[in-house]
KOLZA-251087 format. One line per field, with one value per residue (C-alpha): residue number from 0; residue in three letters; x, y, z; chain. Coordinates in steps of 0.25 Angstrom, whole numbers. Each point is the difference from the previous one (the first is absolute). Layout:
! KOLZA-251087
num [NUM,...]
residu [ALA,...]
X [X,...]
Y [Y,...]
Z [Z,...]
chaine [A,...]
***
This chain:
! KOLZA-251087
num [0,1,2,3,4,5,6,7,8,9,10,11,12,13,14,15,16,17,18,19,20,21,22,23,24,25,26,27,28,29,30,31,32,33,34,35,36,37,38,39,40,41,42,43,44,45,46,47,48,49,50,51,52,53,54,55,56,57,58,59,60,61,62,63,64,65,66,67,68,69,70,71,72,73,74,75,76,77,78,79,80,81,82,83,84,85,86,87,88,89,90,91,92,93,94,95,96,97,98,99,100,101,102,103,104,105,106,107,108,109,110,111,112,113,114,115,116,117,118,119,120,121,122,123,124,125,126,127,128,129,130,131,132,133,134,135,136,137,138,139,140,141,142,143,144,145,146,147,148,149,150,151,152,153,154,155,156,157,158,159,160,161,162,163,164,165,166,167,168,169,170,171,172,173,174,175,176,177,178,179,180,181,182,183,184,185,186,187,188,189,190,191,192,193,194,195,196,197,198,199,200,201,202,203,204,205,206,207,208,209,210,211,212,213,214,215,216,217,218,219,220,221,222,223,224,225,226,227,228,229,230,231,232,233,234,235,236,237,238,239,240,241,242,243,244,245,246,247,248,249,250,251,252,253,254,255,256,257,258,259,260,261,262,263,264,265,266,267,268,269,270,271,272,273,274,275,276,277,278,279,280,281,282,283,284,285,286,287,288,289,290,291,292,293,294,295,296,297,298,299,300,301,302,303,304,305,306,307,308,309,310,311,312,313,314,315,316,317,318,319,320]
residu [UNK,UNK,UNK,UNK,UNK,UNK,UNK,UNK,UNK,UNK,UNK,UNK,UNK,UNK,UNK,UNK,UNK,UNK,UNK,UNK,UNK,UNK,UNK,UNK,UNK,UNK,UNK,UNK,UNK,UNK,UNK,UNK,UNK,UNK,UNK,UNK,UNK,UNK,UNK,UNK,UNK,UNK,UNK,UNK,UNK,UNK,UNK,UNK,UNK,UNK,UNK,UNK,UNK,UNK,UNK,UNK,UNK,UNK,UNK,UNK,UNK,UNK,UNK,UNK,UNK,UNK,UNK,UNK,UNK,UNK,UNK,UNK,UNK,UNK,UNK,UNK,UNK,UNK,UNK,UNK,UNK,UNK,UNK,UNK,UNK,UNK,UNK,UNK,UNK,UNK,UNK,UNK,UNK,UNK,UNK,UNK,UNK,UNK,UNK,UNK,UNK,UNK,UNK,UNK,UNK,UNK,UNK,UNK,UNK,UNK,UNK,UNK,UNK,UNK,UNK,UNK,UNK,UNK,UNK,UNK,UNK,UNK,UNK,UNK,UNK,UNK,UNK,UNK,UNK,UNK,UNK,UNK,UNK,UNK,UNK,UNK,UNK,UNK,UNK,UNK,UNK,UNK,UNK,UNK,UNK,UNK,UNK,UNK,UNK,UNK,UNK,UNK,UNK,UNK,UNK,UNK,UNK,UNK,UNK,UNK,UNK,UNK,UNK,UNK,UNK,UNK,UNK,UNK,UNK,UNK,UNK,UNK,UNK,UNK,UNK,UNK,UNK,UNK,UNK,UNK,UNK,UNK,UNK,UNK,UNK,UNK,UNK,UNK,UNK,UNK,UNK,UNK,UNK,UNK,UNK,UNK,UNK,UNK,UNK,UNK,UNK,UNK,UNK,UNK,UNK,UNK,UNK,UNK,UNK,UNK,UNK,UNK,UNK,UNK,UNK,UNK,UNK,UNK,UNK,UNK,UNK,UNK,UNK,UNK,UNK,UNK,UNK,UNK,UNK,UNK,UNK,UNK,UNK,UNK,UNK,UNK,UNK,UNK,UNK,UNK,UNK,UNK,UNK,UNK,UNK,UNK,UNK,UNK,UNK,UNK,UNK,UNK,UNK,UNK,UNK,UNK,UNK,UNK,UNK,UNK,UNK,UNK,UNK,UNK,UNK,UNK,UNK,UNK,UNK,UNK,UNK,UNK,UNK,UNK,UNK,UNK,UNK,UNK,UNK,UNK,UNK,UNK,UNK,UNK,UNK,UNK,UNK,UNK,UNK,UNK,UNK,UNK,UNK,UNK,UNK,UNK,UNK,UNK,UNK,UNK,UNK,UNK,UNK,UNK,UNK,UNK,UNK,UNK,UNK,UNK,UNK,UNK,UNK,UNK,UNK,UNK,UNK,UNK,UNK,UNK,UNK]
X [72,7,5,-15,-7,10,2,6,-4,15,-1,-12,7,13,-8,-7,12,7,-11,-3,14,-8,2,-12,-3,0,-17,-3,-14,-7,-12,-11,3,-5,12,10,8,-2,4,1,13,3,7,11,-4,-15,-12,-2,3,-7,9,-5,8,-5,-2,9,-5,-11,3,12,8,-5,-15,5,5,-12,-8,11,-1,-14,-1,9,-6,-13,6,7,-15,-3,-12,1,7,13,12,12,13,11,15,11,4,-15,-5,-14,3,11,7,3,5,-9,-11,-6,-6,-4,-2,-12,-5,-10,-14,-9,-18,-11,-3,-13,-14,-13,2,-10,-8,6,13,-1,4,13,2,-2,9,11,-1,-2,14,8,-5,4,13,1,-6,16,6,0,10,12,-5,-14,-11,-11,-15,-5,-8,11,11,-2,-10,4,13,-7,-8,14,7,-13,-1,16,1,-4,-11,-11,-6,-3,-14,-1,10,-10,-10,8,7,-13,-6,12,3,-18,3,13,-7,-13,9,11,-9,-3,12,5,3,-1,10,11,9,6,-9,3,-8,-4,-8,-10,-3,11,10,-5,5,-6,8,-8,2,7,-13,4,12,3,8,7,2,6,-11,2,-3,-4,-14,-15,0,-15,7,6,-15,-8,7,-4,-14,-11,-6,-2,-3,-15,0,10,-4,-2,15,6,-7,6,12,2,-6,13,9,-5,4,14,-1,-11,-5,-1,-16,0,12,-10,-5,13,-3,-6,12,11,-8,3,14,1,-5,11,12,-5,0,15,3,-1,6,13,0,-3,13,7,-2,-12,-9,-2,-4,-12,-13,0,-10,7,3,-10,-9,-11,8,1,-15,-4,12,-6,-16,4,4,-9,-10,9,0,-16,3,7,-9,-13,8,1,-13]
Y [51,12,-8,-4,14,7,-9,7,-2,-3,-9,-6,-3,-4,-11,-6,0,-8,-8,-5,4,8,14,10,13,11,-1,-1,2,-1,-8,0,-9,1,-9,-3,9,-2,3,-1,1,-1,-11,3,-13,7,-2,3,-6,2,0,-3,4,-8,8,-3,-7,-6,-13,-8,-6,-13,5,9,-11,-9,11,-2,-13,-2,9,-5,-14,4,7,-15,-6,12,6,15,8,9,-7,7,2,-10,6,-7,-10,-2,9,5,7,11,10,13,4,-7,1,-11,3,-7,3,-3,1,12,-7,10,-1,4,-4,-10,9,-6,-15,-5,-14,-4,4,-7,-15,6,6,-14,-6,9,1,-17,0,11,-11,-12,4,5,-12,-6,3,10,14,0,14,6,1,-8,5,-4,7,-7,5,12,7,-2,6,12,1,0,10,10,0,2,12,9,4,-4,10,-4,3,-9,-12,-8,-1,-1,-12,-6,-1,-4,-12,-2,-4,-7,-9,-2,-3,-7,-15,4,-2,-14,-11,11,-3,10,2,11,13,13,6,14,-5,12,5,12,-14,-5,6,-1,0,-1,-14,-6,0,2,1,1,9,3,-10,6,-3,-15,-9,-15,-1,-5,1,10,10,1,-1,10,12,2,-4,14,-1,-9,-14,-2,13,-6,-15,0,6,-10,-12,5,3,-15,-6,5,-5,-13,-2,-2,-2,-6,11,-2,6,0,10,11,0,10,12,8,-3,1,13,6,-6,10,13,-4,-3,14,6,-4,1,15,0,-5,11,11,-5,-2,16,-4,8,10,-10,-4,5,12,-4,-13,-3,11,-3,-2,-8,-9,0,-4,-11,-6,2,-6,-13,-1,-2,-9,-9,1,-3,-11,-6,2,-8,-12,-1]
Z [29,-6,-14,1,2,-10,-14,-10,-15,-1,11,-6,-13,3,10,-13,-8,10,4,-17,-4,-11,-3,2,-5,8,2,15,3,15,0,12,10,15,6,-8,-11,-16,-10,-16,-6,-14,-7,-12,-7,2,6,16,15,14,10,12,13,12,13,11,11,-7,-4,1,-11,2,-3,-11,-7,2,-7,-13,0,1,-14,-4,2,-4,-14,-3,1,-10,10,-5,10,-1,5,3,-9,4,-2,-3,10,1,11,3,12,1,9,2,14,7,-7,-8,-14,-12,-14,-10,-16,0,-4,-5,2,7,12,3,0,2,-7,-9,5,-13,6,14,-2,-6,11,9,-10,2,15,-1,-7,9,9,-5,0,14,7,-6,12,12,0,10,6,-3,9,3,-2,15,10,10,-7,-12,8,12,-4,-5,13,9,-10,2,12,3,-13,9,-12,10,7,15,1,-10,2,9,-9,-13,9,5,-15,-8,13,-2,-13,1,7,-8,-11,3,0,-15,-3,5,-10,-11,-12,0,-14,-4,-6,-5,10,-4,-12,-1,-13,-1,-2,-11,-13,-13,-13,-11,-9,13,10,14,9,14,4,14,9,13,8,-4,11,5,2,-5,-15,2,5,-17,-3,9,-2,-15,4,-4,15,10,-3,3,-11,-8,-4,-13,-2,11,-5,-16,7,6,-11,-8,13,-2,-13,7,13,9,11,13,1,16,-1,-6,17,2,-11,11,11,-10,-3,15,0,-13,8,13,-11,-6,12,5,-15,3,13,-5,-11,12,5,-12,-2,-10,8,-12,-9,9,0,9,10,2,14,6,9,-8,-8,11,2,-12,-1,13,-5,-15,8,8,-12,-7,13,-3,-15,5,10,-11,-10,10,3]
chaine [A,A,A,A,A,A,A,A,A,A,A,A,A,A,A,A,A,A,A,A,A,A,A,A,A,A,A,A,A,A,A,A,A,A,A,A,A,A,A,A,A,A,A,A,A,A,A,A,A,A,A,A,A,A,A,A,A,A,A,A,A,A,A,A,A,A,A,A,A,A,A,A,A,A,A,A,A,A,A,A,A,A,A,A,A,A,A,A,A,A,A,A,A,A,A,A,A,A,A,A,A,A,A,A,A,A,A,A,A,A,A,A,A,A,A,A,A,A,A,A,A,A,A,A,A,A,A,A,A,A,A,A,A,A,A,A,A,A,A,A,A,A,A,A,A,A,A,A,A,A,A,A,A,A,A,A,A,A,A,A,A,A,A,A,A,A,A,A,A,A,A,A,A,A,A,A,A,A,A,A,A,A,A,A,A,A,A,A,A,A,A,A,A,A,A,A,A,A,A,A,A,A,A,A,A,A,A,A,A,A,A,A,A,A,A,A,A,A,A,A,A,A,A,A,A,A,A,A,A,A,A,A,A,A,A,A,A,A,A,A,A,A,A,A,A,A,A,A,A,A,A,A,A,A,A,A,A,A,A,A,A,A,A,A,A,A,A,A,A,A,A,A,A,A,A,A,A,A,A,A,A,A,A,A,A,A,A,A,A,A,A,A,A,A,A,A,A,A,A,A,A,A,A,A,A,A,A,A,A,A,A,A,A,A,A,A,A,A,A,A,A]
***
């Protein structure tokens, strides 16, 4: 990944002029990112750009390009997000050696603290229209949000990264496979559509006078519309009731909710702490390590990761009681 590892502000700019066939400024400024590379660049006609520069190896065009479209789609049926700029034959999604990138408005905002009760069924409302529009049709390329296929994808990758120490690979094997397996019968007939996947509260952005918008979608996936819903929520649910039922009460004021769905909070919880965990792996190899925390990977690392599942599977089996 040497143009990756080693984008020049030069580099940066010239990409967006090409991409919008607009000139910029010579304003290139590094924002945080943990995978990818962005930027803001300055545009002469004024105002800002994020340029996002897609990691290598990540994603493939084809799943790139349904994350776009899928702003892009949700943008058209005016549900607040940030879709990306299109340049002048139309594209979203444009090259530079090899490397995929996309270029988008700068929105600015804080992003979502403690919401008000007031607050809640405009949250169900927004998450009830990102929805409506994803159940249109499925992506060509994103995953699915499955014990049987995510996680187990994540499972296989850990245990072949190399990040597992051996003294603990049994027992981080054994657990995750104890869970699959509890799990994996939750799922059947559950309706898939696409999500955005990552919907914790550092996505959602708000801008003052506009309300909320959701903002990165790289984790967009097919898979139960809760998984959108739970991630916002202050605690777990038997804590959080009065903010779920607010929360649904908004959702229902678009879409109906499939209530028996709320049985996969506490599994789709341990799928989050095994795509965490090979989310890190793939940044050890990806020569992120730095970026970790330091003790990641250490043996009591481990110990903890196989104790913390252990008690979801508990979490679990009390909730299905």
């Amino acid at each position: 990944m040497p143009v990756f590892s080693a984008l020049t502000p030069d580099t940066v700019i010239n990409a967006v002029e090409g991409a919008l066939g607009a000139r910029c400024t010579n304003l290139c400024r590094p924002l945080n990112s943990y995978i990818n590379r962005v930027y803001e660049v300055g545009l002469d006609a004024g105002g800002y750009a994020i340029v996002k520069f897609y990691r290598p190896g990540r994603w493939s065009r084809a799943a790139l390009q349904d994350e776009l479209d899928f702003l892009r789609e949700l943008h058209e049926a005016e549900v607040p997000v940030v879709p990306p700029l299109a340049g002048p034959d139309g594209s979203l999604l444009h090259a530079l050696e090899g490397i995929w990138f996309a270029v988008f408005p700068k929105r600015g905002g804080r992003p979502l603290d403690e919401p008000a009760m007031t607050e809640w069924p405009q949250l169900g409302r927004l998450l009830a229209r990102l929805h409506a529009v994803g159940a249109l049709h499925a992506p060509k390329d994103r995953i699915r949000l499955h014990p049987r296929h995510s996680t187990q994808g994540h499972l296989d990758y850990i245990l072949r990264s190399g990040a597992l120490m051996p003294p603990f690979r049994d027992a981080y094997e054994t657990i995750v496979t104890e869970l699959l397996e509890l799990i994996d019968p939750l799922f059947a007939d559950v309706e898939e559509l696409r999500i955005h996947g990552d919907c914790h509260r550092g996505n959602i952005l708000h801008r003052p006078g506009e309300g909320y918008h959701l903002l990165d979608f790289d984790d967009m996936a097919m898979g139960p519309a809760v998984q959108d819903l739970w991630l916002i929520l202050p605690d777990r649910l038997p804590r959080a009731r009065t903010e779920a039922d607010l929360l649904l009460e908004g959702y229902e004021t678009f879409l109906p909710f499939p209530y028996e769905t709320l049985r996969l909070v506490e599994p789709l919880r341990a799928m989050r702490f095994i795509h965490f965990t090979a989310w890190c792996a793939r940044q050890k190899a990806d020569g992120g390590f730095a970026r970790l925390a330091p003790d990641w990977g250490a043996p009591a690392f481990w110990r903890q990761e196989v104790a913390d599942l252990e008690t979801q599977r508990r979490e679990i089996l009390d909730a299905l009681e």
